[in-house]
C-alpha positions in Angstrom: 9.1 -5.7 13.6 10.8 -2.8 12.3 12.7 -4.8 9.3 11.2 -3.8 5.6 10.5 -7.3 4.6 8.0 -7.6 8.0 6.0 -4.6 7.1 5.0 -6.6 3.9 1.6 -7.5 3.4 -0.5 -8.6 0.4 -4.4 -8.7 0.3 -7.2 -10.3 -2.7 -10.4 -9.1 -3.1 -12.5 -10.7 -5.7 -14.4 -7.9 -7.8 -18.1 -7.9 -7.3 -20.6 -6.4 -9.3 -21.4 -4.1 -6.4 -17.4 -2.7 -7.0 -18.4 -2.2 -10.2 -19.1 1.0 -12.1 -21.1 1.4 -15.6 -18.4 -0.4 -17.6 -18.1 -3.1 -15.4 -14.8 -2.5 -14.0 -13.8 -2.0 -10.5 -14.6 1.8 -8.8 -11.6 3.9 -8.3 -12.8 4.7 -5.0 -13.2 1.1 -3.8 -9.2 0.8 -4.9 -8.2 3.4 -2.8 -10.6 2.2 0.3 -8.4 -1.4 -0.2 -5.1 -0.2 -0.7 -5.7 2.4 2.6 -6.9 -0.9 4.2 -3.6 -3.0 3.6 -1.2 0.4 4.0 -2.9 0.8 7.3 -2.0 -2.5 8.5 1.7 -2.6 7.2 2.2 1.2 9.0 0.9 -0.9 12.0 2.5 -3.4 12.1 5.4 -1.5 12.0 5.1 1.2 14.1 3.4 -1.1 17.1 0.5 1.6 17.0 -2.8 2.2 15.9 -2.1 4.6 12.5 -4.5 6.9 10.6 -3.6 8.1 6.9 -2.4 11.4 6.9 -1.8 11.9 3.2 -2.5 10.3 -0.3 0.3 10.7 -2.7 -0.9 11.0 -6.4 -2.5 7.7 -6.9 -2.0 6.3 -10.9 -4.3 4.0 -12.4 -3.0 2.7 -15.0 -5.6 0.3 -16.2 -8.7 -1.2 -15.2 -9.9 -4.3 -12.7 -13.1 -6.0 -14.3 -16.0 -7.7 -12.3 -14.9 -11.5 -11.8 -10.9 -10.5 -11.9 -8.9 -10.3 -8.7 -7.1 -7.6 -7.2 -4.0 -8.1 -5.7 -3.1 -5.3 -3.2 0.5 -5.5 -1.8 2.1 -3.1 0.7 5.5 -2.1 2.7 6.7 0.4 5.1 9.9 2.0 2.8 10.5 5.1 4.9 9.5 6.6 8.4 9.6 9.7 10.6 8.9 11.1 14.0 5.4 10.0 13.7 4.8 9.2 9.9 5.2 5.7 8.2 5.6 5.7 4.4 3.9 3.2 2.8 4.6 1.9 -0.8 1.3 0.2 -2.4 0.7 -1.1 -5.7 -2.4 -3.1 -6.9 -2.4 -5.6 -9.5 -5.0 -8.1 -11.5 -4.0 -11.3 -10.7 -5.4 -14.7 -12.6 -5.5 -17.1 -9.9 -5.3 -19.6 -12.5 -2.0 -19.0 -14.2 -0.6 -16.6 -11.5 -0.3 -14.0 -13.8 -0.1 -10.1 -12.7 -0.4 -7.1 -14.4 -0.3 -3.7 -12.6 -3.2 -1.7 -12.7 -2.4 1.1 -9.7 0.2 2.6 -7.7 0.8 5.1 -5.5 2.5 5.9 -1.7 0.3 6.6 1.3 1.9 8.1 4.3 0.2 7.4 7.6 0.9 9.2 11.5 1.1 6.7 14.3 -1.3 7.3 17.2 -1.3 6.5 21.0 -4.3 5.5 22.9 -5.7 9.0 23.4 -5.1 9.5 19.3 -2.2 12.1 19.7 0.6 11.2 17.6 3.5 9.2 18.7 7.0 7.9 17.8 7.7 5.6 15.3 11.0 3.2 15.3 14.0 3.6 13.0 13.3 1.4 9.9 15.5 -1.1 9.2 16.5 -3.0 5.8 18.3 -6.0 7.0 17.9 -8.0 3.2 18.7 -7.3 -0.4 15.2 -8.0 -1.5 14.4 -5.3 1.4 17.2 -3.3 0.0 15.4 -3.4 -3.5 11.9 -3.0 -2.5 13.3 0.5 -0.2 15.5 1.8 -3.5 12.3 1.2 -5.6 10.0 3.1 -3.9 12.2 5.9 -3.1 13.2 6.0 -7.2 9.9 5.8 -7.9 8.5 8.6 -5.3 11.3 11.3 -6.4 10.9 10.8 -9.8 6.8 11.9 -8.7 8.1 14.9 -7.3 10.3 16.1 -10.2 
């Protein structure tokens, strides 16, 4: 499954009080922990391999999650290495009711595949064999240099 489009995966998690900080909105750090969650199993499913995040690119939250809303967490491979898979993810709150989304965090996660005895190993060569692939690669790789600028 090394296509973009097959590295795709999209998660929900309902937001408990427990998530919750002070102001009733979803902790920052329980984002993160979801988005690593979902990242980690698109790099997988990619790579064929176990994968461990290697790095956290700067992660932008852009508004807030409130207890009772539902984060949608969505994830795709846009770029490997030797041994890294780049991983696109952006959450959103999602009303299940009307199936509207708004984007509340984004950010690129870059993971290193692993072999059985945890020593890094060789990823394949990503391929985009779609134009929806085509536009999700060119999207996060606008998106990711205009970070670094």
């Amino acid at each position: 499954m090394t296509d973009l489009r097959s590295t795709y995966i999209e998660n929900r998690e309902m937001v408990q009080p427990n998530h919750a900080n002070n102001l009733q909105s979803v902790h920052g750090g329980n984002v993160m922990k979801w988005m690593d969650e979902i990242g980690a199993m698109s790099a997988m499913r990619f790579a064929g391999n176990s994968c461990v995040t290697a790095r956290i690119n700067q992660v932008d939250f852009e508004r807030p999650i409130r207890v009772g809303d539902v984060a949608l967490i969505e994830s795709y491979v846009y770029q490997a290495g030797r041994t890294s898979v780049h991983v696109r993810l952006q959450t959103y709150r999602e009303d299940l009711t009307s199936g509207e989304r708004e984007k509340t965090t984004d950010s690129y996660f870059v993971y290193v595949a692993i072999d059985e005895d945890g020593n890094p190993t060789p990823v394949p060569e990503l391929t985009v064999d779609s134009e929806e692939g085509e536009r999700l690669q060119a999207a996060a790789l606008d998106d990711a240099d205009e970070r670094h600028e």
